[in-house]
C-alpha positions as CSV (number, residue, x, y, z in Angstrom):
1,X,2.4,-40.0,36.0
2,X,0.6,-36.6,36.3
3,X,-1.5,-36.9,39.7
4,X,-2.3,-33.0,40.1
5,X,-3.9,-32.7,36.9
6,X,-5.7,-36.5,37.2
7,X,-7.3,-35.1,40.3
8,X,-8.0,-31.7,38.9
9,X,-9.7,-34.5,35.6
10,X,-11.7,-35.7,38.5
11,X,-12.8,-32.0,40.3
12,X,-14.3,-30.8,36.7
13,X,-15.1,-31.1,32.9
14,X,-12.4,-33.2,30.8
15,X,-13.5,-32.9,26.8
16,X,-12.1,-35.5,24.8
17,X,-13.1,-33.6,21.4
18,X,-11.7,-30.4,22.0
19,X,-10.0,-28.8,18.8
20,X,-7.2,-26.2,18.1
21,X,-5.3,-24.4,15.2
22,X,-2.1,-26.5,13.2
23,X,0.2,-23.9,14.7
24,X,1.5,-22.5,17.8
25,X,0.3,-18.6,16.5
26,X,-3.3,-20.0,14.7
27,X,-4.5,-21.4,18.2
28,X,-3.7,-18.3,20.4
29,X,-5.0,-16.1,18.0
30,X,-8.3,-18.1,17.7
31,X,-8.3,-17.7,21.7
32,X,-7.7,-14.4,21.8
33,X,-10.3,-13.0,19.2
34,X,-12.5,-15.8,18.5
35,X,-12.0,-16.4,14.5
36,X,-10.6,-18.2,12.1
37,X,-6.7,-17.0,11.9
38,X,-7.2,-16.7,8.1
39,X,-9.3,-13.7,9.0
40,X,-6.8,-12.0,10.7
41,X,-3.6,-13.4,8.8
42,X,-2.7,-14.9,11.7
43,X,-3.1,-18.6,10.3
44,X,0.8,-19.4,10.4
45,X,3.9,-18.8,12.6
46,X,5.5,-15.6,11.0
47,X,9.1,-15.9,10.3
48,X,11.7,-14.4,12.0
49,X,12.3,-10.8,10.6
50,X,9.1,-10.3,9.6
51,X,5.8,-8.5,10.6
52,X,4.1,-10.8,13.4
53,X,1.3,-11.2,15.1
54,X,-2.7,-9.3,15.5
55,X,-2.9,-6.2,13.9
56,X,-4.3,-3.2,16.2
57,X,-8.0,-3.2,14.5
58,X,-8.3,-7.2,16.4
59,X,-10.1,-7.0,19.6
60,X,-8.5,-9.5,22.1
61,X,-10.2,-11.3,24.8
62,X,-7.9,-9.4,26.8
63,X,-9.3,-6.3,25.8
64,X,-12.6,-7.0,26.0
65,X,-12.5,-8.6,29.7
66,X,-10.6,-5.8,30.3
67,X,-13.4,-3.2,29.2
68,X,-16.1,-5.8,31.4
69,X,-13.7,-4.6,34.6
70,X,-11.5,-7.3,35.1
71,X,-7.6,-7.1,35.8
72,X,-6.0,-8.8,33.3
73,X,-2.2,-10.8,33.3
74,X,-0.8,-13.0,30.9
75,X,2.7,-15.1,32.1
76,X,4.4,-17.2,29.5
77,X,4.5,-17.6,25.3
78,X,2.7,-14.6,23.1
79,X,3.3,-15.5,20.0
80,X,1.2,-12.6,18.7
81,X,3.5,-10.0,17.8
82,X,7.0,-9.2,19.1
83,X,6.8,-5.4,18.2
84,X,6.5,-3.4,20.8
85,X,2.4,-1.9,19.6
86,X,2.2,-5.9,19.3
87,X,2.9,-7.5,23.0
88,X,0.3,-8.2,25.4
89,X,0.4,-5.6,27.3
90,X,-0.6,-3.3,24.3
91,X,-3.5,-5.7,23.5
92,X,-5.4,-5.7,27.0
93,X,-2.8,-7.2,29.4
94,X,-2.1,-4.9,32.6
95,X,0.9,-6.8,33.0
96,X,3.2,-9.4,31.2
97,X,6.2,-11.6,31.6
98,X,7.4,-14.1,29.2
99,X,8.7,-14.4,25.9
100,X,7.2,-12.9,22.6
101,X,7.7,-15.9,19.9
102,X,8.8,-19.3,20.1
103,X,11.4,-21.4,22.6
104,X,12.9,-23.0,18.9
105,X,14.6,-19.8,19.3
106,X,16.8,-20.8,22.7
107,X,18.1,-23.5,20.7
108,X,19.9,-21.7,17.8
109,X,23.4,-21.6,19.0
110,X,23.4,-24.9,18.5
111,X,21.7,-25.9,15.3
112,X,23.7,-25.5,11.8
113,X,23.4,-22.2,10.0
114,X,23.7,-20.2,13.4
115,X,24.6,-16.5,12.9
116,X,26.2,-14.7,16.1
117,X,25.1,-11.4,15.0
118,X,21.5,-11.6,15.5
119,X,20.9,-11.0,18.7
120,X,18.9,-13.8,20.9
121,X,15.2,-13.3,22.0
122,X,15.2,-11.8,24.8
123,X,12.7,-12.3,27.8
124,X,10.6,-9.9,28.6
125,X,7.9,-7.8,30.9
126,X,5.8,-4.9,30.8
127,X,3.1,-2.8,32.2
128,X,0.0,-1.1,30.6
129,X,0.8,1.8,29.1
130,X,4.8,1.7,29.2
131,X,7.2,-0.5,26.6
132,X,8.0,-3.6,27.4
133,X,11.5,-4.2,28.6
134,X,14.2,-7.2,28.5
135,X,14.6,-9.5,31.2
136,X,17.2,-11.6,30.4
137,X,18.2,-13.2,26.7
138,X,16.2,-16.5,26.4
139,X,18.8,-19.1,26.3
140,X,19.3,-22.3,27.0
141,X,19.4,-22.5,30.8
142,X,16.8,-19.7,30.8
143,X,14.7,-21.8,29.0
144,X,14.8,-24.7,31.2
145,X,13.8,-22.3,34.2
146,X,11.1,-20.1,32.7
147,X,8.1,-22.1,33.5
148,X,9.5,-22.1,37.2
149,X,9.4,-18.1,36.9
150,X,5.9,-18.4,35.3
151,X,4.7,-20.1,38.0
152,X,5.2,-18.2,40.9
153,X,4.0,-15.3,39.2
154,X,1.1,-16.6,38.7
155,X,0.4,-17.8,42.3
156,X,1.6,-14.8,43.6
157,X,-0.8,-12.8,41.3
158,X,-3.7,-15.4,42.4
159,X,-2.7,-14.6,46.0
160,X,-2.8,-10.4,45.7
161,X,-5.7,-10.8,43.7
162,X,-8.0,-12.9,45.3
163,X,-8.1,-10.1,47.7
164,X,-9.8,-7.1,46.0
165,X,-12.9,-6.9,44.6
166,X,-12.2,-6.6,41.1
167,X,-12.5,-10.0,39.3
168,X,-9.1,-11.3,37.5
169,X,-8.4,-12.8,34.0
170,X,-5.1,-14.7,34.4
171,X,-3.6,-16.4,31.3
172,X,-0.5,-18.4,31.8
173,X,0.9,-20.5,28.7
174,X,3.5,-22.2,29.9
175,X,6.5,-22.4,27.0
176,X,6.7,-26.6,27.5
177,X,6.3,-29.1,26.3
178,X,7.4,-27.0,22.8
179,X,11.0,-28.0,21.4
180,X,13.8,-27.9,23.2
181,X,12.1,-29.8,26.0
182,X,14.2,-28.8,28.6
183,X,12.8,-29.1,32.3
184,X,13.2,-27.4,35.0
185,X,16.8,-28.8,36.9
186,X,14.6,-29.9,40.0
187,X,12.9,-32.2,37.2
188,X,15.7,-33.5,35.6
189,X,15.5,-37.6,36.3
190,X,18.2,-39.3,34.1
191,X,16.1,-42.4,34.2
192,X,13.1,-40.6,32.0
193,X,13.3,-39.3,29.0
194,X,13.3,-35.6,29.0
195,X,10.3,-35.1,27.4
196,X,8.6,-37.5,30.6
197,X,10.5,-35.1,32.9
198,X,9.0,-32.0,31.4
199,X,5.5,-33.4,32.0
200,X,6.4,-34.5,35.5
201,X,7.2,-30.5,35.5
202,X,4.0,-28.9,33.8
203,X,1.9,-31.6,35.9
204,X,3.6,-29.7,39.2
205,X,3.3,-26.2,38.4
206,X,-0.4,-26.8,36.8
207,X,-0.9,-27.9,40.2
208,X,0.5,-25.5,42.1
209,X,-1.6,-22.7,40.2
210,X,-4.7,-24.9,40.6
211,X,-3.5,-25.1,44.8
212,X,-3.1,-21.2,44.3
213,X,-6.5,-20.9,43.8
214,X,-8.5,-23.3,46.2
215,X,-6.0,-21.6,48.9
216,X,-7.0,-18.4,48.0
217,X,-10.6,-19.0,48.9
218,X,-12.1,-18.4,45.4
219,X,-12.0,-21.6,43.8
220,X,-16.2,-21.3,43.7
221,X,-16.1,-18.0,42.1
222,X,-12.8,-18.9,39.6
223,X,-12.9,-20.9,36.0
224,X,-9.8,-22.7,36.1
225,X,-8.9,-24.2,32.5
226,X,-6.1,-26.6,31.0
227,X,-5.6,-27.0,28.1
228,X,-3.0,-27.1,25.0
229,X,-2.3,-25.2,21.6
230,X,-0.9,-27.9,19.5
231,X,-0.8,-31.7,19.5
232,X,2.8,-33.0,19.3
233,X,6.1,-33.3,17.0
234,X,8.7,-35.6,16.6
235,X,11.0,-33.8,14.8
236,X,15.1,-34.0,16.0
237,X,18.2,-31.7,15.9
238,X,21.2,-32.0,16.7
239,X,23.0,-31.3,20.0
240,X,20.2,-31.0,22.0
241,X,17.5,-32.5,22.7
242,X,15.5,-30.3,20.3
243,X,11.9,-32.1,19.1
244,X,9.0,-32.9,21.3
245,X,10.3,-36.1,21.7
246,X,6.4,-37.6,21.9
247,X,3.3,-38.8,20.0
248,X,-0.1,-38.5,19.2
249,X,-1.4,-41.5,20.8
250,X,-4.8,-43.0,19.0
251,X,-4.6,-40.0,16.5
252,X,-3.1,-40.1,13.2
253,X,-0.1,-37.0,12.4
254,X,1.0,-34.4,14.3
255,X,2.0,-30.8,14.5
256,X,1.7,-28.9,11.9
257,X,-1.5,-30.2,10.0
258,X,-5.0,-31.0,10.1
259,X,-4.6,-34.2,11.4
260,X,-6.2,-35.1,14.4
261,X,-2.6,-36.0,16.1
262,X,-2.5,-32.0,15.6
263,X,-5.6,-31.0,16.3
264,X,-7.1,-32.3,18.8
265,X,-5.5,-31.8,22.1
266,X,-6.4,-32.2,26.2
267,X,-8.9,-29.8,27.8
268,X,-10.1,-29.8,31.0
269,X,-12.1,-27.4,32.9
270,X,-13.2,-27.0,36.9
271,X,-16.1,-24.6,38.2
272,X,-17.2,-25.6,42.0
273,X,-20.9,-25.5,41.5
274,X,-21.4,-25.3,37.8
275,X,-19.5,-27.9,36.8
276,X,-20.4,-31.6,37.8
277,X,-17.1,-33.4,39.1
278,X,-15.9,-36.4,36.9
279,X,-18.1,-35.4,33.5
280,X,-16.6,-36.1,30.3
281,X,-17.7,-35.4,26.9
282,X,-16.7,-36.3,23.4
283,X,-18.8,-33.3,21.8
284,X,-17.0,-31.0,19.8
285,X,-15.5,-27.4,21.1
286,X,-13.0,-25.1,19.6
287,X,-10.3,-23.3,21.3
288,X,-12.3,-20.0,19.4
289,X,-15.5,-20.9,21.7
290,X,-14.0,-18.9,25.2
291,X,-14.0,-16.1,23.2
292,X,-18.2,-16.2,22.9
293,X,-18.4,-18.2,26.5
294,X,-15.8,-16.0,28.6
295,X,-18.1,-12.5,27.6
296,X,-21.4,-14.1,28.7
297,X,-20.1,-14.9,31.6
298,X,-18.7,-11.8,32.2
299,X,-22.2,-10.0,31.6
300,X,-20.1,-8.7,29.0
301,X,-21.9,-9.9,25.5
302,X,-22.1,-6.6,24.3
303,X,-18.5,-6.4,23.9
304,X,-18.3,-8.8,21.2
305,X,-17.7,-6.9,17.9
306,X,-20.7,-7.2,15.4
307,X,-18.3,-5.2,12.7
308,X,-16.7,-8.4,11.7
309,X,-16.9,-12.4,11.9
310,X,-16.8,-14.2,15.1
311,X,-16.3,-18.0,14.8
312,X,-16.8,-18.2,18.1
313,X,-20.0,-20.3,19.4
314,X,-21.2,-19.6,23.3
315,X,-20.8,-23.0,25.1
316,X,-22.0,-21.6,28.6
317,X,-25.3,-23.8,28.6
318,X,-23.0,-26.7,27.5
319,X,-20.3,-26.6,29.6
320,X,-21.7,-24.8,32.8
321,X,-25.5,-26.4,32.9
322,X,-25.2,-29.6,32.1
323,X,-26.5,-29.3,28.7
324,X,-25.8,-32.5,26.4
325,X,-24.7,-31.6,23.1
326,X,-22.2,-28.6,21.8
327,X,-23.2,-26.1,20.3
328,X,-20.6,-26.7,17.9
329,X,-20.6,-29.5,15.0
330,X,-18.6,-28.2,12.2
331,X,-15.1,-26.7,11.9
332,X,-12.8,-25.4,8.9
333,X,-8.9,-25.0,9.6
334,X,-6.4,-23.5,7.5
335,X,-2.8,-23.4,7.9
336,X,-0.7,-20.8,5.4
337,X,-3.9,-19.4,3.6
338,X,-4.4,-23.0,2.2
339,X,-7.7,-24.9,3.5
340,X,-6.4,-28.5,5.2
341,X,-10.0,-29.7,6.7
């Protein structure tokens, strides 16, 4: 059972057609700039070793909320670049903490082929305007406490925020349910599978971030959104409980395609006032349309670059004022410069 976010269903918006990117790095950089990943190269999980991520010309949603005056965070998985001119807190985060690729990587020691002289990812954090430095290596038991750590930062950042004047952009992507589903040990309920325990854990620290806010006072004035990057996987390794252990439910495949099992994932939004409690919709919306929606209601329209494509489609009337329909009724994916859909 997830009761926090059932009742948070019930408080807002829940979209049963809501559509992502095949792969982890596709859907954040569709968030983040509001195209296509094949227009920014972006449209497949780099491998390790090799140049990663948005290149510096790519105007993040970050940077662009940023520039409309708000204080920006991001807590949890990048996955847009692992150099240093690369992390989030080059690209229009004040502040970071969380891990640059993908929590695959906690589980190498253990999978065949493992080479003890590349170093482990590390975890990391960093401030505008200074490098990023490590945390801790992201291993194993690291990985099972992360989303713990990303959490409370997050409600701690609601709770100093809140205060001032200056309106906040918080983005937390927690690293579950991704392979190796590990949860938190306060989660760990031998009579579950551990992929059921780590959604007993994301259901408990969605809601504590979604508390955050209502006991902060600004739940009226706050957009509060849940939503995922990827449907699921199934695949298995050995030692640990390594794939995502879960399934696509109605839809057919699963991560990485164009499938609808990968696809077309959970999405539910809350907005006190703008945002009828209990409404659901089956239009279609793309993760690329916050790029569009979160600058018009930011006054800050004028930021969007008109030197290059946007993909992204403005879904304020839609999603804020009750309209009907999407704006939206088409999408292309791609997935490794090949077209899938």
């Amino acid at each position: 059972p997830t009761p926090k976010l059932d009742e948070f269903a019930r408080q807002g918006l829940r979209l049963t057609n809501f559509n992502v990117e095949p792969e982890c790095t596709p859907s954040r950089s569709a968030l983040m700039t509001g195209r296509m990943p094949i227009r920014s190269g972006t449209d497949f999980v780099a491998e390790l070793g090799t140049v990663d991520g948005l290149a510096p010309c790519e105007y993040t949603l970050a940077e662009l909320l940023s520039d409309a005056g708000y204080a920006t965070a991001l807590y949890g998985k990048w996955h847009l670049g692992s150099a240093q001119e690369r992390l989030p807190n080059r690209r229009g985060f004040d502040e970071w903490f969380g891990i640059p690729r993908t929590s695959n990587e906690a589980a190498c020691i253990v999978q065949p082929g493992f080479r003890p002289d590349i170093p482990p990812m590390p975890v990391l954090e960093g401030i505008r305007g200074e490098p990023s430095v490590e945390v801790q290596p992201y291993d194993l038991d690291a990985r099972a406490r992360i989303d713990r750590n990303l959490t409370e930062k997050a409600v701690a950042y609601i709770h100093s925020h809140s205060r001032e004047e200056k309106p906040f952009f918080l983005y937390v992507p927690f690293t579950l349910p991704h392979s190796p589903p590990l949860p938190h040990p306060d989660f760990v309920d031998p009579n579950r599978t551990q992929y059921q325990n780590v959604l007993a854990e994301i259901d408990s620290n969605a809601g504590r971030i979604i508390d955050a806010v209502d006991a902060a006072g600004v739940a009226d004035v706050t957009i509060v959104i849940f939503a995922s990057d990827n449907g699921p996987e199934t695949l298995q390794g050995i030692s640990v409980a390594y794939g995502g252990q879960s399934d696509p439910g109605p839809f057919r495949g699963e991560f990485p395609s164009a499938w609808e099992g990968a696809i077309r994932v959970p999405c539910i939004l809350r907005w006190p006032g703008r945002i009828k409690p209990g409404r659901v919709s089956n239009e279609m919306v793309s993760i690329q349309d916050f790029y569009r929606t979160f600058a018009r209601i930011a006054g800050a329209s004028h930021l969007v670059p008109s030197d290059r494509a946007i993909d992204s489609i403005d879904q304020s009337d839609f999603l804020f004022d009750n309209k009907e329909k999407s704006n939206r009724d088409s999408l292309i994916w791609f997935l490794d410069q090949e077209m899938l859909a």
